[in-house]
C-alpha positions in Angstrom: 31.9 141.2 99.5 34.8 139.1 98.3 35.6 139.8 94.6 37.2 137.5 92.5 40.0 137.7 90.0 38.0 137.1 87.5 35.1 139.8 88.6 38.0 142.5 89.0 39.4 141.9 85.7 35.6 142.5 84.0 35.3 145.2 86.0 38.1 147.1 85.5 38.2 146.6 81.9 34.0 147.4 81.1 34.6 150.8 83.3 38.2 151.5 81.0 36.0 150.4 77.8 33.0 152.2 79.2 34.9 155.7 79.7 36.6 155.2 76.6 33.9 154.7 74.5 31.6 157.7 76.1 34.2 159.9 76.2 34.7 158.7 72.1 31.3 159.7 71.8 30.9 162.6 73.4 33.8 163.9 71.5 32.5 162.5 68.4 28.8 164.4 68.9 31.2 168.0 69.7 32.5 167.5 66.7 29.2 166.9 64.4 27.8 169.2 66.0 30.6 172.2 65.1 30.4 170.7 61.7 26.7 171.2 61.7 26.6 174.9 62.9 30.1 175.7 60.7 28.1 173.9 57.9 24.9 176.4 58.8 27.3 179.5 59.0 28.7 178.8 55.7 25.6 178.1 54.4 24.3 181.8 55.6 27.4 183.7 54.7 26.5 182.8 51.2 23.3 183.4 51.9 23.9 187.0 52.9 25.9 187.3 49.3 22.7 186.8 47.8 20.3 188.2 49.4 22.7 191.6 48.8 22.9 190.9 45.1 19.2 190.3 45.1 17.8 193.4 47.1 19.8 195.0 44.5 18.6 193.7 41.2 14.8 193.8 42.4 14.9 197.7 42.8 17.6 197.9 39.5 15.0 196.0 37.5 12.1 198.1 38.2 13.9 201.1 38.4 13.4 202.5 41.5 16.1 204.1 43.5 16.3 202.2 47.3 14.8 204.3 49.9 12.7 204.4 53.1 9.4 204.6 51.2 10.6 202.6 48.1 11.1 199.7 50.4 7.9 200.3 52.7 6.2 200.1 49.5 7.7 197.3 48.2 8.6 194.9 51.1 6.0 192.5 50.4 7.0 192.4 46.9 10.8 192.5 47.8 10.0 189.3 50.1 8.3 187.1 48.2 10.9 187.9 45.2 13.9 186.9 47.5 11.8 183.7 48.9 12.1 182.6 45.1 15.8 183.5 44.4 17.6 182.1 47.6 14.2 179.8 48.6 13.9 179.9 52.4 11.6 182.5 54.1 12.2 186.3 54.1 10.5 189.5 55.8 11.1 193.2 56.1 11.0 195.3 59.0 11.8 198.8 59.7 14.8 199.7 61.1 14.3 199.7 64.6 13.0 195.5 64.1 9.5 196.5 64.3 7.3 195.0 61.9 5.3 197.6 59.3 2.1 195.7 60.0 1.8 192.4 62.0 -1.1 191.3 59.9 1.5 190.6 56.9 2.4 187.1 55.9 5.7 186.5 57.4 5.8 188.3 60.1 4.7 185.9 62.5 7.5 183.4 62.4 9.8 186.1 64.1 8.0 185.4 67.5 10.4 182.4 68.8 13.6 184.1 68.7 14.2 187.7 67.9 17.8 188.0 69.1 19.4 188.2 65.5 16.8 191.4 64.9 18.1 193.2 68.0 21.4 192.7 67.0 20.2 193.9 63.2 18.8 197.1 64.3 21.9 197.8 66.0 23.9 197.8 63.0 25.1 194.3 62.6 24.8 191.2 60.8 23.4 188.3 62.9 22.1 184.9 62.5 20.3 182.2 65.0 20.1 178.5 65.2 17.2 177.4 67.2 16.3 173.6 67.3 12.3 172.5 68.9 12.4 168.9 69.1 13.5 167.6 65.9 13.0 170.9 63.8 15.9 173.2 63.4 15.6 176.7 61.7 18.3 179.3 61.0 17.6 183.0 61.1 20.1 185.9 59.0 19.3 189.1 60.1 21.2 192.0 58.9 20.4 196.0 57.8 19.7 197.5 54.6 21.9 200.9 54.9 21.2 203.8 51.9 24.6 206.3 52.4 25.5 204.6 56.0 21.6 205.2 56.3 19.6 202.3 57.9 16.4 201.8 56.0 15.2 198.9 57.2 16.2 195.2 57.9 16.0 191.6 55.9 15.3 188.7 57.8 16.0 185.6 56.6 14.9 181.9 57.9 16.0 178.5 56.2 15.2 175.2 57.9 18.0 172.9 58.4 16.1 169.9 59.7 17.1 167.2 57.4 21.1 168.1 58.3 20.1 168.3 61.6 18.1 164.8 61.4 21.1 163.5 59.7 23.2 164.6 62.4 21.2 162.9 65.0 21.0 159.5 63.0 24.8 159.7 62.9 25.3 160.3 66.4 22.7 157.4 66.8 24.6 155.2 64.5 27.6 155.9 66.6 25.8 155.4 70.2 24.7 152.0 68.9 27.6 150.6 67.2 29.2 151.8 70.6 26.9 149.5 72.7 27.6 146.8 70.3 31.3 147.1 70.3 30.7 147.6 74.3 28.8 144.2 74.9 31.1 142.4 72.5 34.0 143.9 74.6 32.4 142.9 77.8 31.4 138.9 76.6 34.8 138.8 75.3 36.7 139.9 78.3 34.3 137.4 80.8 35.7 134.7 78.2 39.2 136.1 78.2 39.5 136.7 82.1 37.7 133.1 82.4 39.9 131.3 80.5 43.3 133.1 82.1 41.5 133.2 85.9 40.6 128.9 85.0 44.3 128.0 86.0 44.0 130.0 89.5 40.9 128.6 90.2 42.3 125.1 89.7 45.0 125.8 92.0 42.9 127.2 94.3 41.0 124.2 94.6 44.4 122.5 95.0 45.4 124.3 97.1 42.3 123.5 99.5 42.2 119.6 99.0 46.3 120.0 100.1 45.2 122.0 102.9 42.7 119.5 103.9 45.2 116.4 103.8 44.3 115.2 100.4 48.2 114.7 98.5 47.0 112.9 95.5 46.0 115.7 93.5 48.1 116.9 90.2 47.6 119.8 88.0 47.9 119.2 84.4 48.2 122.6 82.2 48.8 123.0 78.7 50.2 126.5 79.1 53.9 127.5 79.0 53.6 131.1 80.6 53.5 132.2 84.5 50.2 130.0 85.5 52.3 127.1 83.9 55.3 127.4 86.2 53.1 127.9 88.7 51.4 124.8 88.0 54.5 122.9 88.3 56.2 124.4 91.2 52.7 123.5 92.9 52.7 119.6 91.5 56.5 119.7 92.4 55.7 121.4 96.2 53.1 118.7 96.5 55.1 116.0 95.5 57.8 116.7 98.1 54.8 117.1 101.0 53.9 113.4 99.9 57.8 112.5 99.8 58.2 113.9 103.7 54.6 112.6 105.2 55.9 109.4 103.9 59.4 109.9 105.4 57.6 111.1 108.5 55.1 108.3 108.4 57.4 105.6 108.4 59.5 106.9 110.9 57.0 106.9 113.1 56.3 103.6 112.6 60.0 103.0 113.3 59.8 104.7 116.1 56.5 102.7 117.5 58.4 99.6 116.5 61.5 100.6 118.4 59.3 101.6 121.1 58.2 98.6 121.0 60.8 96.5 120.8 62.4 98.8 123.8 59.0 97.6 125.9 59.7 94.0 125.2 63.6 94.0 125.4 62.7 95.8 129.2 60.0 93.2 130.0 62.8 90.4 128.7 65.5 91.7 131.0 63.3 92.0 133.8 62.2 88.6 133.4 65.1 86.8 133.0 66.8 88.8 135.9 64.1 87.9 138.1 64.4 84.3 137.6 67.5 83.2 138.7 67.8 86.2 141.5 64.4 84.7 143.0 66.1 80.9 142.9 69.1 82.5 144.8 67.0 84.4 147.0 64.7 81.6 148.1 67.8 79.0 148.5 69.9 81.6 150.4 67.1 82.1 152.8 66.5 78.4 153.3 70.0 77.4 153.7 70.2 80.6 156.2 67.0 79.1 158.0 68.0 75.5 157.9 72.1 75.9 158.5 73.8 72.8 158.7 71.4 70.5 160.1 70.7 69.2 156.7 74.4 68.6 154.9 72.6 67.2 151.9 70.3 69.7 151.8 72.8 72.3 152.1 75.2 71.0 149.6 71.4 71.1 146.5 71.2 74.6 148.3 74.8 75.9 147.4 74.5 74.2 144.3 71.9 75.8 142.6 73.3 79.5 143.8 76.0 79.0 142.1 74.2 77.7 139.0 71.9 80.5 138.5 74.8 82.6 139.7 76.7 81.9 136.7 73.5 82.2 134.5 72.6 85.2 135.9 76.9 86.4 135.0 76.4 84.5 131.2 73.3 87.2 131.1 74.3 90.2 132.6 77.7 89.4 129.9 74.9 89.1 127.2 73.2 92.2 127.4 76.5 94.1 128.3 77.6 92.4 124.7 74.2 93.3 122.8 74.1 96.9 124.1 77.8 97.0 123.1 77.0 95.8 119.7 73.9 97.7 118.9 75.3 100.9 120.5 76.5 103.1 117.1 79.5 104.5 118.8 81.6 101.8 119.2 84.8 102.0 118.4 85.4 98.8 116.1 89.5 98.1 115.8 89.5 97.8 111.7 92.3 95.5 110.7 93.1 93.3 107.2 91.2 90.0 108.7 92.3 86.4 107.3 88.1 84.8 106.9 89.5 81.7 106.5 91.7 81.2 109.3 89.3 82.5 111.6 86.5 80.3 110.8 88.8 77.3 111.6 90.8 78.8 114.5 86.7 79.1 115.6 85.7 75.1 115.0 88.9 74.2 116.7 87.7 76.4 119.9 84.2 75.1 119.7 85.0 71.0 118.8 85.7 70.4 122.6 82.3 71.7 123.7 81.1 70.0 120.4 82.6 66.6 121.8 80.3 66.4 124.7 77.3 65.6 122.6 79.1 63.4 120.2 78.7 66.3 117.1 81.9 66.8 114.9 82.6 70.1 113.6 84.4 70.1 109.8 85.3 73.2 108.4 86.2 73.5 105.0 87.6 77.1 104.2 88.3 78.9 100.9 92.3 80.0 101.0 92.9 83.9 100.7 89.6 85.2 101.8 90.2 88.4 103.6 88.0 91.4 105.0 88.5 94.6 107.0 87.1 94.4 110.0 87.1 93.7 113.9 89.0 90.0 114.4 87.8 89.4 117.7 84.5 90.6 117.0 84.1 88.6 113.6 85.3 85.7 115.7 82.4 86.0 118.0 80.1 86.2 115.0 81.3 82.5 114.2 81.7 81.3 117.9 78.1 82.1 118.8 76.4 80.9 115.3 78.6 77.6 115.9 77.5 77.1 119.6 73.6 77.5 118.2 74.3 75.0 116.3 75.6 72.9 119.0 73.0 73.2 121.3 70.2 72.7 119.2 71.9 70.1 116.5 71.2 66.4 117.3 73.4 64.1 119.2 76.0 62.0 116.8 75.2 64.9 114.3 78.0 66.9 111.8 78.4 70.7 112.2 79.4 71.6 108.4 81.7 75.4 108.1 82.2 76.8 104.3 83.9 79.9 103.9 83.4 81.0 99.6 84.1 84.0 97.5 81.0 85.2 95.3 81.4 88.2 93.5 82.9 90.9 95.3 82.2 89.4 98.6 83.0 86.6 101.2 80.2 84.6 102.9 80.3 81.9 105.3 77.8 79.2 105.9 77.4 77.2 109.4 75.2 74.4 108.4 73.7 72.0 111.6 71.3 68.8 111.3 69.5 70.2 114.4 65.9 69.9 114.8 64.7 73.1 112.4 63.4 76.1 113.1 59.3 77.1 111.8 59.0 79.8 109.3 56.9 81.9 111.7 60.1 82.0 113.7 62.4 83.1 111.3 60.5 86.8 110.8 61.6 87.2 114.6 64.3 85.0 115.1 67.2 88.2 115.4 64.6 89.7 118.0 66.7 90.3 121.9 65.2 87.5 124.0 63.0 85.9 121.5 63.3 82.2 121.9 61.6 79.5 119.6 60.8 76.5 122.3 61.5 78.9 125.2 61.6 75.5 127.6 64.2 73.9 126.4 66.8 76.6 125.2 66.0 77.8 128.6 67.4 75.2 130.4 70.7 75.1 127.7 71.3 78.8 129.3 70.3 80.2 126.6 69.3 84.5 126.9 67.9 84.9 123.3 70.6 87.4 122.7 73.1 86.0 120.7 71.5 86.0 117.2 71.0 90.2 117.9 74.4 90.3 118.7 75.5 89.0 115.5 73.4 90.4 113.3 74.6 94.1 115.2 78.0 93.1 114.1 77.7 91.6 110.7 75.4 94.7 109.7 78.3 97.7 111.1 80.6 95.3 109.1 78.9 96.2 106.0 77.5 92.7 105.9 74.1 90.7 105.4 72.9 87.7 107.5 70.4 85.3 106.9 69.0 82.2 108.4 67.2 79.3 106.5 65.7 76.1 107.9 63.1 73.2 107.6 61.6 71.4 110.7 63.2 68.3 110.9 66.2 68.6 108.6 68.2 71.7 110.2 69.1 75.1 109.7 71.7 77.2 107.9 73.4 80.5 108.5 74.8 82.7 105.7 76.5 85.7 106.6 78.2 87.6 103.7 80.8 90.4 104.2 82.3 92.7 101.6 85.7 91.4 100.4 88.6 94.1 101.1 88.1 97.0 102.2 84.7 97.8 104.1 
């Protein structure tokens, strides 16, 4: 059986009350007791006084001297005189306890309990207390002596009911006020041990809902002892439970997206390696089949191998570069890094490719914007943003490069009037090997690593980058970095 807090605490208390309060009582009906018999000995010492002074007078007033036959002869006389002086009951008897003659009144009451007239007609004084049901009579029995002379022997009985009755009414009282005060006790403490055993219970319950995954539970208590502390360390214990699960929870979800984006980057790789080492395969094989019997044929062959040759070097370089830049242990070379003179040392490197299509690059830099950083890889940032914007701008278009100070930090903008990029494409457009119009960026060389590669850099740089565009009227990047020291 499984006892509660609460049940152990009612328990232990009603069994602590309970003992108390018998032994209280028990103690209590010792001592009214004593009182009672001292009370009933008192009562009988003065008794015996009496009885002396009256045995006394009653042969003093009729002037008779006390002796054997005097009091044979005037024992029924002598009784019913002392009966009237003390009250009470009295009887003679000869000296060895024997009645004169059992047919006299009095003499029958002696039948319950005769040990105070052995002791009597042995020379002592002696007295009984016997109690029959709710009657209880006391019995004085002592010698009458002429010259050390044992003549005979007074017995004495007085009823001491009404004391005793009292007595028992008392002790009554007592026993029930003692059930009262008991039951009061015992409510009181199922209250009590409620009301304190209310706060475990609640954390008990808690406690289970916690155990069985449910976190958004809070204990409120209005109490500033140990139950209150406890209350808080619990809401406290359960808030940083939440705090982690969510922690864990969204690293796992980081981890399923890195997974996968790992999956896809894989599947990319694969795919784009396969391409262009199929091409050389197949033309390899035919020019191996066909030799030179066919010079044109053989000159398209060569061709081609080369061409996806150096695509398949551009993106071998690429994904050397991204893994580079996403890896977290480069080793970046930090110097003091002039913004502005790089972003136009990076048009005047890009205008020549810019010139085959007819697209002019201006640049219009801010003087004295400098950043700590990696030149050549900040220079790459601006290369590859600029040569986006060169293969997707329009033909006869402008290529616009701002370099600006806001707040503490330095941000360029590359600004083409290509042919836009959707808004669906923008939530993926840093993605490795994602490519918005896959056809024709394919066919411009184009990996789809380049964005990821900048991004990489501009973030270990402390940086933001962002990319916004409308179909039809071109796209612009902003890349901010902090200004001074990174």
């Amino acid at each position: 059986m499984k006892w509660s807090i609460q049940l152990k605490i009612v328990a232990l208390f009603s069994v602590i009350v309970f003992i108390g309060f018998s032994s209280m009582l028990v103690i209590s009906y010792r001592v009214m007791e004593e009182n009672m018999y001292r009370m009933i000995h008192d009562d009988m010492t003065d008794v015996k006084a009496n009885l002396d002074v009256a045995v006394s007078q009653y042969f003093l007033l009729r002037q008779k001297r006390i002796n054997a036959a005097s009091l044979a002869s005037e024992r029924l006389g002598l009784a019913k005189e002392i009966s009237t002086v003390v009250g009470g009951r009295t009887a003679i008897y000869r000296a060895d306890g024997q009645p004169f003659n059992s047919t006299e009144p009095g003499q029958a009451f002696n039948a319950t309990d005769r040990a105070d007239l052995a002791a009597a007609s042995k020379q002592q004084v002696a007295y009984t207390t016997s109690i029959d049901g709710k009657t209880a009579v006391a019995s004085l029995s002592f010698p009458l002596k002429v010259n050390q002379t044992t003549i005979g022997i007074v017995r004495y009985q007085k009823e001491y009911s009404e004391l005793y009755h009292r007595n028992l009414q008392l002790q009554e009282t007592l026993r029930g006020f003692a059930i009262a005060i008991f039951i009061f006790i015992f409510l009181a403490s199922v209250l009590i041990s409620r009301q304190i055993t209310k706060p475990v219970r609640e954390l008990t319950l808690r406690s289970a809902e916690v155990a069985q995954g449910k976190l958004d539970t809070d204990i409120r208590m209005a109490t500033n002892d140990e139950i209150g502390e406890l209350a808080a360390s619990f809401n406290i214990m359960v808030g940083r439970i939440r705090e982690q699960i969510d922690v864990i929870e969204q690293e796992r979800d980081e981890v399923k997206q890195l997974q996968a984006r790992s999956k896809t980057f894989f599947d990319n790789v694969t795919h784009e390696l396969k391409t262009p080492l199929t091409t050389i395969v197949g033309y390899a094989q035919i020019v191996k089949d066909n030799g030179f019997s066919d010079q044109a044929y053989f000159d398209k062959g060569l061709d081609y191998i080369l061409k996806e040759s150096e695509r398949l070097n551009r993106m071998v370089a690429d994904i050397l570069d991204y893994s580079v830049a996403s890896s977290s242990n480069y080793a970046y070379r930090w110097t003091q890094v002039d913004f502005s003179a790089l972003a136009r040392e990076a048009c005047e490197d890009m205008r020549i490719k810019a010139g085959k299509y007819n697209i002019e690059i201006h640049c219009e830099p801010t003087e004295h914007l400098e950043v700590r950083g990696d030149r050549d890889r900040l220079k790459e940032v601006f290369l590859n943003i600029i040569d986006n914007s060169i293969k997707y701008g329009h033909v006869n278009s402008v290529i616009l490069v701002k370099t600006l100070r806001q707040k503490a930090a330095v941000t360029a903008i590359v600004s083409d009037l290509g042919e836009g990029i959707p808004q669906e494409a923008l939530q993926q457009i840093f993605e490795p090997f994602y490519r918005e119009n896959g056809q024709l960026q394919r066919e411009k060389g184009s990996a789809g690593l380049g964005l990821s590669i900048v991004k990489n850099i501009v973030e270990d740089h402390g940086g933001t980058i962002a990319i916004t565009s409308e179909p039809g009227k071109g796209t612009d990047v902003i890349i901010s970095l902090p200004e001074g020291n990174v």
